[in-house]
MIDOSE-1310 file (N, C-alpha, C; in nm, 2 decimals, decimal comma, always signed):
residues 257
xxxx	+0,90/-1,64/-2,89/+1,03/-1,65/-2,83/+1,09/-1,51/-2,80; +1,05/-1,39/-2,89/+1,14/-1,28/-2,90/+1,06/-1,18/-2,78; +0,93/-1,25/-2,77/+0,86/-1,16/-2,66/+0,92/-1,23/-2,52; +0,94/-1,33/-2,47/+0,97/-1,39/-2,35/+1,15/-1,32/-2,34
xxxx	+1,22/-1,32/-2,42/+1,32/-1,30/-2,46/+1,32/-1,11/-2,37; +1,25/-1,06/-2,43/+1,22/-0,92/-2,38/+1,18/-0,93/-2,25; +1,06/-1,00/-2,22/+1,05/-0,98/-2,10/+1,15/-0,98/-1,99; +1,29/-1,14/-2,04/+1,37/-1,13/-1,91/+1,49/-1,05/-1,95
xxxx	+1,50/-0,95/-2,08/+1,61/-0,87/-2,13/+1,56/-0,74/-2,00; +1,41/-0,70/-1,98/+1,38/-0,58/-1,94/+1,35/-0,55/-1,80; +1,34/-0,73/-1,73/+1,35/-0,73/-1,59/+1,43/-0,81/-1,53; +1,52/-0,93/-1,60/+1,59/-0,99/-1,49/+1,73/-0,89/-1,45
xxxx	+1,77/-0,90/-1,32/+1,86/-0,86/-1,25/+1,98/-0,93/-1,26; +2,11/-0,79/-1,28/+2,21/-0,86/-1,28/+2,32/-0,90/-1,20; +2,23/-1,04/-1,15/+2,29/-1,14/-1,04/+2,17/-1,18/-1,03; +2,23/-1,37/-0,99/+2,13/-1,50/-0,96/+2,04/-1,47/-0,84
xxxx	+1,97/-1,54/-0,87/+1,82/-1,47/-0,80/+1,83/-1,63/-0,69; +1,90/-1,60/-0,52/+1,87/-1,69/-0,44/+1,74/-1,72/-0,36; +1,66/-1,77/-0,38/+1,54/-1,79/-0,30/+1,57/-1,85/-0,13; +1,51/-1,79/-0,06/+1,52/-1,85/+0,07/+1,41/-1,87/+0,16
xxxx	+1,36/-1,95/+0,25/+1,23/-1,95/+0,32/+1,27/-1,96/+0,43; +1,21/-1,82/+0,50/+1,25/-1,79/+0,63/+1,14/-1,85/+0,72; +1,17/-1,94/+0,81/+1,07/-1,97/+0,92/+1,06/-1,89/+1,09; +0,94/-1,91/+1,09/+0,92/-1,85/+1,25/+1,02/-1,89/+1,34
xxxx	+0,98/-1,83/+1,47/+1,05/-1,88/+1,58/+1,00/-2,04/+1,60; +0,93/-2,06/+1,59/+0,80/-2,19/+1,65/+0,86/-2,33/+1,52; +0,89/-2,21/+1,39/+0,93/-2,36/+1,29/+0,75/-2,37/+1,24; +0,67/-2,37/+1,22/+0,53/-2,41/+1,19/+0,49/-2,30/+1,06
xxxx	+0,58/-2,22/+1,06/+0,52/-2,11/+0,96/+0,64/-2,01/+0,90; +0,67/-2,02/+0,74/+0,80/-1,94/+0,69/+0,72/-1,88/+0,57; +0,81/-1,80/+0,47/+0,76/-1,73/+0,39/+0,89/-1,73/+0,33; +0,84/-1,74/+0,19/+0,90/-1,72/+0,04/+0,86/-1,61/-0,02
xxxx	+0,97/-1,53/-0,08/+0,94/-1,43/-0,20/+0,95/-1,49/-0,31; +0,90/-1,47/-0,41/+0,90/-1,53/-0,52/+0,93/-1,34/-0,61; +1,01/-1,27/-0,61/+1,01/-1,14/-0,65/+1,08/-1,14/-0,79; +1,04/-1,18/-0,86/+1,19/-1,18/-0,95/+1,06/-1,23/-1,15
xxxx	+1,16/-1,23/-1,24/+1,08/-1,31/-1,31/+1,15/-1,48/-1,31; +1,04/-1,55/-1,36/+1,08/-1,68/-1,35/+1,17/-1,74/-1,47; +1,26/-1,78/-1,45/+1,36/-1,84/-1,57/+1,48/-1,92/-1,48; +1,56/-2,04/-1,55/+1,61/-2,17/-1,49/+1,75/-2,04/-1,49
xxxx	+1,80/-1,95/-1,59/+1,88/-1,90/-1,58/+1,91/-1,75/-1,51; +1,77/-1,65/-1,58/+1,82/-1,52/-1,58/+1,69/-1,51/-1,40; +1,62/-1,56/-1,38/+1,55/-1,52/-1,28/+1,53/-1,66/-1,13; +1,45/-1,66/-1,09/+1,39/-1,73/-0,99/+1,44/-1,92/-1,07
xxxx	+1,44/-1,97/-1,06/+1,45/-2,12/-1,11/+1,36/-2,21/-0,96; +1,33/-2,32/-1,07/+1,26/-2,41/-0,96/+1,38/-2,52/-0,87; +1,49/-2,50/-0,93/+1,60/-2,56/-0,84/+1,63/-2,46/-0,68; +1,64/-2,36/-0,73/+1,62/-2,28/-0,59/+1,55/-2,28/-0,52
xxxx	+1,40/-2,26/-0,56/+1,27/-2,29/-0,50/+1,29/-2,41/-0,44; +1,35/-2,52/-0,46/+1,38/-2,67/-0,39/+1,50/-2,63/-0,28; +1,57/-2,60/-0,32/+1,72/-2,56/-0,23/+1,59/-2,48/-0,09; +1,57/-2,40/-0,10/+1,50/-2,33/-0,04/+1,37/-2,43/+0,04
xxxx	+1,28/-2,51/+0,02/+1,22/-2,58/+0,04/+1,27/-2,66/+0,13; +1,40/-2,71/+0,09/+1,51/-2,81/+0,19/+1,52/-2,74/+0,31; +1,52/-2,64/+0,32/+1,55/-2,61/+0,48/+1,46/-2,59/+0,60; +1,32/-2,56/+0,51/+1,20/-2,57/+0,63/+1,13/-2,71/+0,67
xxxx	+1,06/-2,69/+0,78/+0,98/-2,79/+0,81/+0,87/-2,83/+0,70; +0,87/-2,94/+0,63/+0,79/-2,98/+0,53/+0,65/-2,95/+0,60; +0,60/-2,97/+0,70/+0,47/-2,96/+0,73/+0,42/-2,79/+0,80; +0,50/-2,74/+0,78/+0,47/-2,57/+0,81/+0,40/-2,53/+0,68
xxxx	+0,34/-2,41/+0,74/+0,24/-2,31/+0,69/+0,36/-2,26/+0,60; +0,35/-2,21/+0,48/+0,38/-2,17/+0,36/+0,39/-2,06/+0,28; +0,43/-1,94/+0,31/+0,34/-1,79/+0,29/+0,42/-1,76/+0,18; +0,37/-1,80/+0,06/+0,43/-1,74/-0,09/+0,41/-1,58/-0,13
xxxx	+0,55/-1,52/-0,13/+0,50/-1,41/-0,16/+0,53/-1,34/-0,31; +0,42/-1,35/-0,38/+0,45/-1,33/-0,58/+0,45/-1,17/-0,60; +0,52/-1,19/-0,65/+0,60/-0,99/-0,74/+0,62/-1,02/-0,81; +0,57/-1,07/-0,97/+0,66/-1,13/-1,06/+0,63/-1,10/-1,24
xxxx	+0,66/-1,03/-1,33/+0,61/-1,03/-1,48/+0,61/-1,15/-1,52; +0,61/-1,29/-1,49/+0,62/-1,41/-1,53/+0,80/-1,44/-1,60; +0,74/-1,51/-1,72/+0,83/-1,62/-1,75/+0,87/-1,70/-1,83; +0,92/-1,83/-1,80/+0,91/-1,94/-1,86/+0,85/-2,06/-1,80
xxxx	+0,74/-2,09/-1,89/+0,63/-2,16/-1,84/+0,68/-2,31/-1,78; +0,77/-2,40/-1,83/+0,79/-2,48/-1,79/+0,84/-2,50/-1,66; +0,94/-2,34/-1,63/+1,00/-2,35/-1,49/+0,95/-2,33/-1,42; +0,81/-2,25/-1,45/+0,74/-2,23/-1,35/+0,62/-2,30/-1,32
xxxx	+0,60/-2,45/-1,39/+0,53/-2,55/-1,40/+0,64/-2,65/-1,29; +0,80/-2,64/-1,27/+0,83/-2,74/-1,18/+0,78/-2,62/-1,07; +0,81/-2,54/-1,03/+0,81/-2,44/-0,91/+0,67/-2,53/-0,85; +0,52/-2,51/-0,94/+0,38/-2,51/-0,88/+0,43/-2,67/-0,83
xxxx	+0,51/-2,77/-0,93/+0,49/-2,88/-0,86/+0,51/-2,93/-0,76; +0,66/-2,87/-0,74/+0,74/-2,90/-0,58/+0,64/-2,79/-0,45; +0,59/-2,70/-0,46/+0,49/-2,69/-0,40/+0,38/-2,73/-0,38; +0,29/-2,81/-0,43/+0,24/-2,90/-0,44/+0,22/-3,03/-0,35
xxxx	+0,32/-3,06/-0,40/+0,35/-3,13/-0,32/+0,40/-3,15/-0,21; +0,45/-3,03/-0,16/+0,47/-3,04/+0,04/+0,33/-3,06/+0,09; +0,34/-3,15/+0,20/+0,24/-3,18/+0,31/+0,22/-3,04/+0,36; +0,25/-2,98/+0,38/+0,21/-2,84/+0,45/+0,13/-2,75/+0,36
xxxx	+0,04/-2,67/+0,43/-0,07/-2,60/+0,40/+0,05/-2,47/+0,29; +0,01/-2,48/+0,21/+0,08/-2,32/+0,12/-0,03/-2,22/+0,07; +0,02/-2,08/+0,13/-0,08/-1,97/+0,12/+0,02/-1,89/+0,01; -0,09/-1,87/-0,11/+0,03/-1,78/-0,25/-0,07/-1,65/-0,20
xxxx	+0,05/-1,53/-0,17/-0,04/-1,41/-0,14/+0,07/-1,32/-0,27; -0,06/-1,26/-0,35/+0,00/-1,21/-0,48/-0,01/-1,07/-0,39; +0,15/-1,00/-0,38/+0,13/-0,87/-0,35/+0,16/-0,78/-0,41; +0,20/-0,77/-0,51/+0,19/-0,67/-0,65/+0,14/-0,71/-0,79
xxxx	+0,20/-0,84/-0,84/+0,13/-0,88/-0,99/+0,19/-1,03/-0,94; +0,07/-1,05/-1,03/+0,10/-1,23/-1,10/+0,06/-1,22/-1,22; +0,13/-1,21/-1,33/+0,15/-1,19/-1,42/+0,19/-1,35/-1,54; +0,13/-1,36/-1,62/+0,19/-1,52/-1,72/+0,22/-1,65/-1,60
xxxx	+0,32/-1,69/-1,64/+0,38/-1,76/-1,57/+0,37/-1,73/-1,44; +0,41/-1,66/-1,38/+0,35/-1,65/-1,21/+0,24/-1,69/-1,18; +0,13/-1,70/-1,21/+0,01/-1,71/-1,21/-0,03/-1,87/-1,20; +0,07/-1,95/-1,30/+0,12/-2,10/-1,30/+0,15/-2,17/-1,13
xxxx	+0,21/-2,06/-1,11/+0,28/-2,07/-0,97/+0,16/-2,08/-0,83; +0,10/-1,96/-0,88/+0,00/-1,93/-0,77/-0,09/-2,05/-0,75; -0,15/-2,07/-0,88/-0,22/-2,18/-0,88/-0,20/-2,32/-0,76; -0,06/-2,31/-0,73/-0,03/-2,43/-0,65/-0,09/-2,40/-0,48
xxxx	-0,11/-2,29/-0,45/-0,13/-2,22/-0,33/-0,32/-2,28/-0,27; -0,31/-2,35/-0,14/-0,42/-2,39/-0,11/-0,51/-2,29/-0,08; -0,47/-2,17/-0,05/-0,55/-2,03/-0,08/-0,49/-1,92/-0,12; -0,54/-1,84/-0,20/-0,50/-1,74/-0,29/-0,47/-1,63/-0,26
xxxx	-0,45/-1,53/-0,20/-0,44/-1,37/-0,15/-0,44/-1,30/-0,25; -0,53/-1,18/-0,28/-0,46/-1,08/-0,35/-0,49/-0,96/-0,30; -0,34/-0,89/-0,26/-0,36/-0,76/-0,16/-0,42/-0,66/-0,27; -0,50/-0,56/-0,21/-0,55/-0,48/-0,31/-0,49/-0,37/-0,37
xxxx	-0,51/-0,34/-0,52/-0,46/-0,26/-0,61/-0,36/-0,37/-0,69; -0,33/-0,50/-0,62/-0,24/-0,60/-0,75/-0,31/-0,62/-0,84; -0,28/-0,70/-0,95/-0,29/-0,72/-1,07/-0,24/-0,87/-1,12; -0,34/-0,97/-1,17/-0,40/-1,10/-1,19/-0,35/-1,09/-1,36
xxxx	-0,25/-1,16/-1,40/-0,25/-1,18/-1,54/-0,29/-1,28/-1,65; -0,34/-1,37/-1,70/-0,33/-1,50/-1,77/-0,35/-1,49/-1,91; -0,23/-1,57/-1,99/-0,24/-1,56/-2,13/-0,18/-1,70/-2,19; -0,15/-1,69/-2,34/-0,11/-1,83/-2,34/-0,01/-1,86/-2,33
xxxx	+0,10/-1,97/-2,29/+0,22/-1,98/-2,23/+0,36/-1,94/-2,36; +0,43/-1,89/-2,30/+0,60/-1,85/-2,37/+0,67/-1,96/-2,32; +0,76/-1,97/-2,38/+0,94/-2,03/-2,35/+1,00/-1,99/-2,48; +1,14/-2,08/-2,45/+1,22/-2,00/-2,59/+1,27/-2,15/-2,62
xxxx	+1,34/-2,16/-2,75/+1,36/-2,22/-2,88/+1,44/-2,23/-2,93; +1,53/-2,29/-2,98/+1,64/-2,28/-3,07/+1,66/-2,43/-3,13; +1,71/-2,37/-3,27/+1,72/-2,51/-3,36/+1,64/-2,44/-3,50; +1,60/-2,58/-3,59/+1,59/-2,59/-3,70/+1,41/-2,53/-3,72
xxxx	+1,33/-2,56/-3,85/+1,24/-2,53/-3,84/+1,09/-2,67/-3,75; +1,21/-2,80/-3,75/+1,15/-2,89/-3,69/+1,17/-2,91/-3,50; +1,19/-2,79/-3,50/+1,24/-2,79/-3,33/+1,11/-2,65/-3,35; +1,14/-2,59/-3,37/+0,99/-2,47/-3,38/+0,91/-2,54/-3,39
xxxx	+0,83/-2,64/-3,45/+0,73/-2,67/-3,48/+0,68/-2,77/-3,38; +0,80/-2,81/-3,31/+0,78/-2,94/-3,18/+0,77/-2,85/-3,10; +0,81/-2,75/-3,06/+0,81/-2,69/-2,95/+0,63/-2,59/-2,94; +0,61/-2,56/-3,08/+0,48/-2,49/-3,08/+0,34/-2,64/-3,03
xxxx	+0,41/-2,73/-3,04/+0,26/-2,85/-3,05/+0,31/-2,87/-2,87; +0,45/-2,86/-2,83/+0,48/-2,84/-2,68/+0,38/-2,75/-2,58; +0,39/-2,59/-2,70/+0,27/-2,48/-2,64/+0,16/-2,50/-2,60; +0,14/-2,57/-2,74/-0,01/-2,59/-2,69/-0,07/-2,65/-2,61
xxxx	+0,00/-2,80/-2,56/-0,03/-2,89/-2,46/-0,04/-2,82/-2,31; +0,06/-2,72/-2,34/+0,07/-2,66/-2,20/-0,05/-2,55/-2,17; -0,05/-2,51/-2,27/-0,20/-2,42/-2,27/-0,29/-2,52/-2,22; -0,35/-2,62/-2,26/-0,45/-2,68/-2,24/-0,42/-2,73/-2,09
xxxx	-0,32/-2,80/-2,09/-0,32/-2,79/-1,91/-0,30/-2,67/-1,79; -0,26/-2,57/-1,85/-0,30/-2,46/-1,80/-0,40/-2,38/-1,76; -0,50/-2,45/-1,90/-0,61/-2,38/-1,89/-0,70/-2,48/-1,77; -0,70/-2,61/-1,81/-0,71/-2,72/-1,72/-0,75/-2,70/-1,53
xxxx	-0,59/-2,61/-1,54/-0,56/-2,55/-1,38/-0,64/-2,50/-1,35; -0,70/-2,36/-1,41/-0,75/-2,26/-1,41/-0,88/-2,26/-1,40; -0,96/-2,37/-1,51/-1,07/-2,42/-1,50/-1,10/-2,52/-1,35; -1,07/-2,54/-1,30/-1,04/-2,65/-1,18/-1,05/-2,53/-1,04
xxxx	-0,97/-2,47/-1,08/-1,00/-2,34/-0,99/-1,12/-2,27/-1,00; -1,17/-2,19/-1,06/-1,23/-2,14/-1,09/-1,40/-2,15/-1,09; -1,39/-2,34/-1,15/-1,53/-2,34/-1,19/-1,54/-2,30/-1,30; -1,46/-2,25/-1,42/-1,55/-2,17/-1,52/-1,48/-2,37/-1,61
xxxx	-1,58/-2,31/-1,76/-1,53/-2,43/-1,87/-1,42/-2,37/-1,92; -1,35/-2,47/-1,98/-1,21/-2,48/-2,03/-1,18/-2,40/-2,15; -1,34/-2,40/-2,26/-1,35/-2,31/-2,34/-1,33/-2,18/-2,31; -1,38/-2,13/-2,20/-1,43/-1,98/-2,13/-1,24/-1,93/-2,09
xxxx	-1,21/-2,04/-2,04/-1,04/-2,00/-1,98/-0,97/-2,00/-2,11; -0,99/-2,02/-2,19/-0,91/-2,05/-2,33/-0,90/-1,95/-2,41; -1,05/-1,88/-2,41/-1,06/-1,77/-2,45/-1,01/-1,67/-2,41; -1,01/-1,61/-2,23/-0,94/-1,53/-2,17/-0,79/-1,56/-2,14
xxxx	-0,75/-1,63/-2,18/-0,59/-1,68/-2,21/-0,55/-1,61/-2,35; -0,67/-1,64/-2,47/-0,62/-1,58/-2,60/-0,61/-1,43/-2,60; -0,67/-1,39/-2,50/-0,72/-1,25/-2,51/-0,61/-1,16/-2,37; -0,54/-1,25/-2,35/-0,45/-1,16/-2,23/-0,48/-1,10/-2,15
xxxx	-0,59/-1,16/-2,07/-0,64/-1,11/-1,98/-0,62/-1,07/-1,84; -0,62/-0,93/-1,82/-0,59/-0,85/-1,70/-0,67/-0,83/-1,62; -0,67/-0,87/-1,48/-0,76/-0,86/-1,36/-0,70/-0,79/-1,20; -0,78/-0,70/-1,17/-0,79/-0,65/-1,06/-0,81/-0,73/-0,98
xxxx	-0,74/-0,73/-0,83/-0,81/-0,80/-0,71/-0,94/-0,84/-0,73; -1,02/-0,75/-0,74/-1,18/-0,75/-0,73/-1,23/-0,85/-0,85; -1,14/-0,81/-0,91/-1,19/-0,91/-1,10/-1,14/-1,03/-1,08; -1,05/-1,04/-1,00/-1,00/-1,25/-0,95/-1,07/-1,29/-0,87
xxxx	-1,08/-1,23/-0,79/-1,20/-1,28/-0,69/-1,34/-1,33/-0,72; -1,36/-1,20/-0,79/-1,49/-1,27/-0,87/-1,48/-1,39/-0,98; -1,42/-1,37/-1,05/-1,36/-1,49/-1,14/-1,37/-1,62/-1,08; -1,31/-1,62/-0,97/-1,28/-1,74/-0,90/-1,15/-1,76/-0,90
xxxx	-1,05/-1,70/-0,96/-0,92/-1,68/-0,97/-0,79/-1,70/-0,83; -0,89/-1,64/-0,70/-0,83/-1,62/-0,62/-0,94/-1,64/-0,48; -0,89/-1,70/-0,33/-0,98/-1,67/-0,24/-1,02/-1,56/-0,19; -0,92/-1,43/-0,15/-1,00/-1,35/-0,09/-0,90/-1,23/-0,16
xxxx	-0,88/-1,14/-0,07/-0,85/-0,97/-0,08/-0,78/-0,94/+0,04; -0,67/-0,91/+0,01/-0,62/-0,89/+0,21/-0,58/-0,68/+0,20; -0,63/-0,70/+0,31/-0,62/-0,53/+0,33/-0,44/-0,50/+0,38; -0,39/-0,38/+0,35/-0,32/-0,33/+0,37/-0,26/-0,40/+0,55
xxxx	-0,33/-0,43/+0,68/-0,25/-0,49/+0,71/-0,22/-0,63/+0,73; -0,30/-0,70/+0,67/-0,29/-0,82/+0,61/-0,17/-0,88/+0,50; -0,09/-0,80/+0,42/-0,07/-0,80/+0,34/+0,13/-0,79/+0,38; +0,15/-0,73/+0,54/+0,25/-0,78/+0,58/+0,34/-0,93/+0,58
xxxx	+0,51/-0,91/+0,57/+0,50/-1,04/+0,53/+0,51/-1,12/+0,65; +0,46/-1,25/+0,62/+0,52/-1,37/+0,78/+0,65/-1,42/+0,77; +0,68/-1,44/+0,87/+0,81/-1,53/+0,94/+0,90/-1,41/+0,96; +1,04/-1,44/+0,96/+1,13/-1,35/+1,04/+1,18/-1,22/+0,91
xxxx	+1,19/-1,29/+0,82/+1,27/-1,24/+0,69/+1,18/-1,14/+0,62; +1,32/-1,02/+0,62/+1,19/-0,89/+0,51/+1,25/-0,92/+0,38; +1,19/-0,84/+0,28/+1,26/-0,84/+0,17/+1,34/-0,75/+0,12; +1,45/-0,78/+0,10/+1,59/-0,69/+0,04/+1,52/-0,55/-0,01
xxxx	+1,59/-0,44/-0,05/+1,56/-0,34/-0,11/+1,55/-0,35/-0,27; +1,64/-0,41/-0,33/+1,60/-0,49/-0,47/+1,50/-0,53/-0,46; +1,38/-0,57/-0,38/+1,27/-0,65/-0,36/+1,13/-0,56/-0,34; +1,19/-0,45/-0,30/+1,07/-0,40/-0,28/+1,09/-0,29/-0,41
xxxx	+1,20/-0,25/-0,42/+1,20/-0,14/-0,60/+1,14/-0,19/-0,71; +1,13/-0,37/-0,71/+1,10/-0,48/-0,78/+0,92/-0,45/-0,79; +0,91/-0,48/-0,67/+0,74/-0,42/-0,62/+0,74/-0,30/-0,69; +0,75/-0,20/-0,68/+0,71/-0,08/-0,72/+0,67/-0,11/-0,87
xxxx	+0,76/-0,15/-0,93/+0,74/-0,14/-1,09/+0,84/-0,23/-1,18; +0,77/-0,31/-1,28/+0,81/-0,37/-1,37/+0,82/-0,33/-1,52; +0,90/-0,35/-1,61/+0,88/-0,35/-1,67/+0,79/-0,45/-1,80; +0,71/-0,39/-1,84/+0,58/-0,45/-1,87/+0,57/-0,47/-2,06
xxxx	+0,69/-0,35/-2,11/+0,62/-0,34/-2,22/+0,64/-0,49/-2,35; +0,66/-0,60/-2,29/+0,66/-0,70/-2,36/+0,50/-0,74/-2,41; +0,44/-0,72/-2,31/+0,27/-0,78/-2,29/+0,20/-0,63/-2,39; +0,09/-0,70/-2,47/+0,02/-0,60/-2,55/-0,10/-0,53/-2,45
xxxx	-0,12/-0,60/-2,40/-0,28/-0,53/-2,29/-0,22/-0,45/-2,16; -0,11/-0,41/-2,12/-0,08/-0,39/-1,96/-0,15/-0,27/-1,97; -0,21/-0,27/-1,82/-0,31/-0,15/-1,78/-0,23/-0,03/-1,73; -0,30/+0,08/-1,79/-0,19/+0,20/-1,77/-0,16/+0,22/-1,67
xxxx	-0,18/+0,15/-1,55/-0,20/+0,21/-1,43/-0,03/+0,10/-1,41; +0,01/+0,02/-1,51/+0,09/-0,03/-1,42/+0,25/-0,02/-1,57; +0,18/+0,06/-1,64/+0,31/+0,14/-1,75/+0,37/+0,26/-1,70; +0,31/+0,29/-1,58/+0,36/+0,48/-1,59/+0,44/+0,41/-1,47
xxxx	+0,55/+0,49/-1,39/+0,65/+0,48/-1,32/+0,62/+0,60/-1,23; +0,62/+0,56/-1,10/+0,61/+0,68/-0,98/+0,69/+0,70/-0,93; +0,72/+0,84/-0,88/+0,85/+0,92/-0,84/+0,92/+0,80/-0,78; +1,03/+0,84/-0,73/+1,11/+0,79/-0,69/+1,12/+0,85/-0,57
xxxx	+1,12/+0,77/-0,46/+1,12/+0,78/-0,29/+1,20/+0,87/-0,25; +1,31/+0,82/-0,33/+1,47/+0,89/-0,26/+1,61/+0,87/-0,30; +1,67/+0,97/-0,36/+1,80/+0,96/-0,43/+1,89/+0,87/-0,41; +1,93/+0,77/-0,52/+2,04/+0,69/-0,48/+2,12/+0,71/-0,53
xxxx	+2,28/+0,65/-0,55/+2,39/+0,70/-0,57/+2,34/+0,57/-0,71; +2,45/+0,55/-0,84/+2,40/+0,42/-0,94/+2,54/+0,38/-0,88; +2,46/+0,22/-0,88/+2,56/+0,12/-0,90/+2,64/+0,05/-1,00; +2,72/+0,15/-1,05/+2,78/+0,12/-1,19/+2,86/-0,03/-1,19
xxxx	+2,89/-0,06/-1,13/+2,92/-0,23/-1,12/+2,80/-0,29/-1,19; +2,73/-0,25/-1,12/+2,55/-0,38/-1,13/+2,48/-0,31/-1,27; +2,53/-0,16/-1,32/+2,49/-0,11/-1,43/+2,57/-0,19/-1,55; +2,70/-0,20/-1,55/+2,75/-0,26/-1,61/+2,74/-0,45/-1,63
xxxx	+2,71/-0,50/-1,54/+2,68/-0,63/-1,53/+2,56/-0,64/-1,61; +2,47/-0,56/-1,62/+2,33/-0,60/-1,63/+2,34/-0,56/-1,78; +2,39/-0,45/-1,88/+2,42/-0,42/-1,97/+2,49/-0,54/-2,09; +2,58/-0,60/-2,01/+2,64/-0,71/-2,06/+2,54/-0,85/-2,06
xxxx	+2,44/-0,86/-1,98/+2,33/-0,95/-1,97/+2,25/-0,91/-2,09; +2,21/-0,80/-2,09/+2,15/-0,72/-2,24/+2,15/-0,78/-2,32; +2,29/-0,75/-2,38/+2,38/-0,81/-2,55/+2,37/-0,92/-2,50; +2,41/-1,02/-2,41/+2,38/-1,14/-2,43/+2,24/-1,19/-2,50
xxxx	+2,11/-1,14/-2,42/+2,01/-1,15/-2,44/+1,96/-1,13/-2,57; +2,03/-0,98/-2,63/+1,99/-0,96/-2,78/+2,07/-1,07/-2,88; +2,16/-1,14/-2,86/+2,25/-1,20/-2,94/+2,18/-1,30/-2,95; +2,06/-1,35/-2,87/+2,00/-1,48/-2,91/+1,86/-1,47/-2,97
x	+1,77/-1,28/-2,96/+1,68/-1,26/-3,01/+1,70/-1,30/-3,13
C-alpha cells in the first residue's frame, strides 16, 4: 500500500487528469494520451477513459499514447477493458515508459509500439487498503488473483509459460524497446519519426515535462538511466498556485500512509 501510495504522492498532478480522444479530419483515426499515473482519484481513471471513448467513432483506428509510472491495478484493469472492447483496431504506442499498471493497459492494444530508448515495466500488482486485519488479508488473496491473471495476459501475449511471467513479475522486471520486442512483450520499435502523435490533438506542456521524467523512486529496480533528471530546456516562472495545490495533495496522501 505505502509503495503505491508514494508512487501517486511523487507523480500525480495537482488537478484531475481529463482524458480526451482527438479524431482526424476523416473521423477513422484519433489518439489518446494516457500521460499521467493511473488512479480512480489522483491520476487518469477508467471513467474518463470512457467519457473520452464516447466521443469518437467506435470503429476508428485507436492511437494510445502511454507515459505512465503505473498505478492502481484495478483501474487500470477497467481502462484495458473498455478498450477492448471497441470494435475498432487500437494501436498502444509506449512513448516513454509503461511501467506496473500501464503495462495492464497496453496489453489491450491490437499492436504494441515501443518508440526507442522507452522503457517496458512488469511486476506484481499494487492497490491500496484500508480497514481491519481481515480486509488486509482479503485484499492480499485479491493480489494474488490478479497477478495470476495478469500474468495470464502476458503469457498469451508473449508465448512465454505463466511460470516464466511469474517469475519476471517477482523480480520487477525492466525492459528496453529491444528487450520487449524480443520478449514478445510488444510488436515492433518505431523510429523517431514514427513516434509522432496521430489525429489533430498535441499534448499539453504538462504532458510532455511528464515525458521527460518521472518520478521513479517508489520501484526498487529503476534503471539509472531513468533516476537522473536532465537539464531543463528553459526557465520557467513557478506556479505557486499549482505548487501549493499539489503540496496540500501531499499531506493528504501522507495522512493515509
Amino acid at each position: 500500500m505505502k509503495k503505491l501510495v508514494q508512487l501517486l504522492r511523487d507523480n500525480a498532478k495537482p488537478r484531475p487528469v481529463n482524458i480526451k480522444a482527438a479524431a482526424n479530419e476523416g473521423g477513422d483515426e484519433a489518439t489518446m494520451y494516457l500521460y499521467d499515473v493511473i488512479d480512480s482519484y489522483w491520476g487518469i481513471s477508467a471513467k474518463s477513459v470512457a467519457d473520452a471513448l464516447a466521443g469518437i467513432n467506435p470503429a476508428a483506428t485507436l492511437h494510445v499514447r502511454v507515459n505512465s509510472p503505473g498505478g492502481d491495478v484495478f483501474e487500470a484493469r477497467a481502462i484495458k477493458t473498455l478498450l477492448e472492447e471497441r470494435p475498432g483496431n487500437t494501436v498502444v504506442h509506449v512513448d516513454g515508459l509503461a511501467a506496473s499498471a500501464a503495462t495492464t493497459i497496453a496489453m489491450a492494444g491490437d499492436e504494441i509500439v515501443m518508440a526507442d530508448g522507452s522503457y517496458f515495466m512488469i511486476h506484481n500488482a499494487w492497490s491500496i487498503a484500508l480497514g481491519n486485519k481481515a480486509d488486509m488479508t482479503a485484499m492480499a488473496a485479491l493480489l494474488e488473483k490478479m497477478d495470476g491473471t495478469i500474468a495470464a495476459d502476458y503469457a498469451a501475449r508473449t508465448g512465454k509459460g505463466v511460470e516464466e511471467i511469474a517469475a519476471l513479475m517477482d523480480a520487477e522486471t525492466w525492459m528496453t524497446a529491444s528487450e520487449a520486442l524480443a520478449a514478445g512483450f510488444v510488436n515492433r520499435i518505431a523510429g523517431a519519426a514514427e513516434s509522432e502523435p496521430d489525429g489533430d490533438e498535441e499534448p499539453d506542456e504538462d504532458d510532455v515535462n511528464a515525458r521527460a521524467h518521472w518520478n521513479l523512486a517508489a520501484y526498487d529496480k529503476t534503471p539509472k538511466a531513468l533516476t537522473e533528471r536532465g537539464k531543463p530546456t528553459a526557465a520557467r516562472q513557478p506556479d505557486y498556485a499549482a505548487i501549493h495545490a499539489n503540496n496540500r495533495r501531499r499531506l493528504r496522501l501522507l495522512e493515509i500512509a
